[in-house]
N, C-alpha and C positions, 0 to 999 in steps of 0.2 A: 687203830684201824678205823676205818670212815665206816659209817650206820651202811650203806650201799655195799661195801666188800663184806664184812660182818653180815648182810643179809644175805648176798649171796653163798658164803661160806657156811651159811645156817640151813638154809631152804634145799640144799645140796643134801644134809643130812638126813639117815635112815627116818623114816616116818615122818619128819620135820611139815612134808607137805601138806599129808592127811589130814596132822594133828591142825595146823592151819585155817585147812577149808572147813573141819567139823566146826572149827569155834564159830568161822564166817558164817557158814552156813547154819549151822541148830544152833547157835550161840549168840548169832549174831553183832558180834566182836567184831572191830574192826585191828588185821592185822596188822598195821602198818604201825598202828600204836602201841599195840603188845610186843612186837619187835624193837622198837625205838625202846620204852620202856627195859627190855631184857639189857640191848645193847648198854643202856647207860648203867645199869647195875653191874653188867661185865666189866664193864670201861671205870668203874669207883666213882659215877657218878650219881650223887644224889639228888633224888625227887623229890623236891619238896611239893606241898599242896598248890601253891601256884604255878609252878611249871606244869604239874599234870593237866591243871587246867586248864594252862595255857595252850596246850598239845593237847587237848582231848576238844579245844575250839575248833584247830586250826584243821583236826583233824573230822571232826562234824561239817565242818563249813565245805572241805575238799571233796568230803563222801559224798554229798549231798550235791553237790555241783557238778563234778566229774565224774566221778567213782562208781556211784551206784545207778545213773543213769546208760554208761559205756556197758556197765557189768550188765543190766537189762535188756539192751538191745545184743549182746552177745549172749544170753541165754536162752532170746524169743529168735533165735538163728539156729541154735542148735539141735530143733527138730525136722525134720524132711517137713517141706510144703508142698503141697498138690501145683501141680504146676510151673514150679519152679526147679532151675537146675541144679541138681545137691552141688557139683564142680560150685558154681558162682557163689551158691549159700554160704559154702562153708571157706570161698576164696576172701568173702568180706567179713567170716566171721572169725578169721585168725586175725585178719588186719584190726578190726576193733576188740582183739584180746591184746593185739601189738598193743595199741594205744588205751586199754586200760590199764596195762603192768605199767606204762608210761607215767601216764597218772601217777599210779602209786608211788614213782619213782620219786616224782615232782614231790607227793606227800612227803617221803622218808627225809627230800634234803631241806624242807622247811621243818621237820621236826627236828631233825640234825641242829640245824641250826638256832632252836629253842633247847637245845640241851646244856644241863649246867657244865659247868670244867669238873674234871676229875676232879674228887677231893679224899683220894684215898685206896686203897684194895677193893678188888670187887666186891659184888654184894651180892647176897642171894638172890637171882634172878624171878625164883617164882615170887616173891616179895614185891618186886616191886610191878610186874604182870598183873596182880591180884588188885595192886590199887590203881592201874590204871584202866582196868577192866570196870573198876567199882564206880570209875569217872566217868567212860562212855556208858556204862549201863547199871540201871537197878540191882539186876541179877548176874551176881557173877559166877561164872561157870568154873568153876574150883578145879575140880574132875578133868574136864580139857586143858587147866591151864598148867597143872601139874602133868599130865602127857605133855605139853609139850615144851616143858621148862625141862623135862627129861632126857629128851635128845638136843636142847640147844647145846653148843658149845658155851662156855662160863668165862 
């Protein structure tokens, strides 16, 4: 199954989405890599140390550029402004939620395509979440990653 149908077959799942935006959000995680990560431990493929950080580059470099700048400007839309029309505000602030999932989309299939070949049965999924978490950040948030290695599909 391709990282994109596997994501959406995941993110469809009970809790799947909460568990997501908690890590985004207090965790600071970036999901696209925790997702790619799962997927390839689903898929029997394994991470080694340079692919993580090949994927924990490509995925700082896309945050940083697209991601978290889209993500910014749709969540300084998302309060009522004095003056402005809520209709318009919130007409341009789906559109630029359109074009962040976008983004993400663009991340998943250049991570996709930084994933190794199958080389076996799958793998425990929170295992390999844990180290890719440990690669975009100092502090890995254990707690959230095990919620949400819980509801992923395996």
């Amino acid at each position: 199954m391709s990282l994109w149908d596997w994501v959406l077959t995941a993110y469809a799942g009970d809790g799947v989405a909460g568990a997501c935006l908690e890590l985004q959000d207090a965790a600071g995680q970036n999901i696209p890599l925790l997702l790619w990560a799962a997927w390839c431990a689903a898929e029997g493929r394994t991470l080694d140390e340079d692919a993580l950080e090949a994927a924990s580059d490509t995925a700082h470099a896309w945050q940083q550029i697209a991601i978290a700048p889209l993500r910014a400007v749709r969540q300084a839309l998302k309060p009522r402004a004095p003056d402005l029309d809520d209709m318009a505000r919130e007409a341009v602030r789906v559109q630029v939620k359109a074009v962040e999932l976008e983004a993400e989309r663009f991340l998943l299939a250049a991570l996709e395509a930084l994933a190794p070949p199958s080389s076996g049965p799958a793998r425990p999924l929170l295992t390999a979440m844990v180290a890719a978490a440990r690669v975009w950040s100092p502090i890995t948030p254990r707690a959230g990653l095990i919620q949400l290695a819980d509801r992923l599909p395996a």
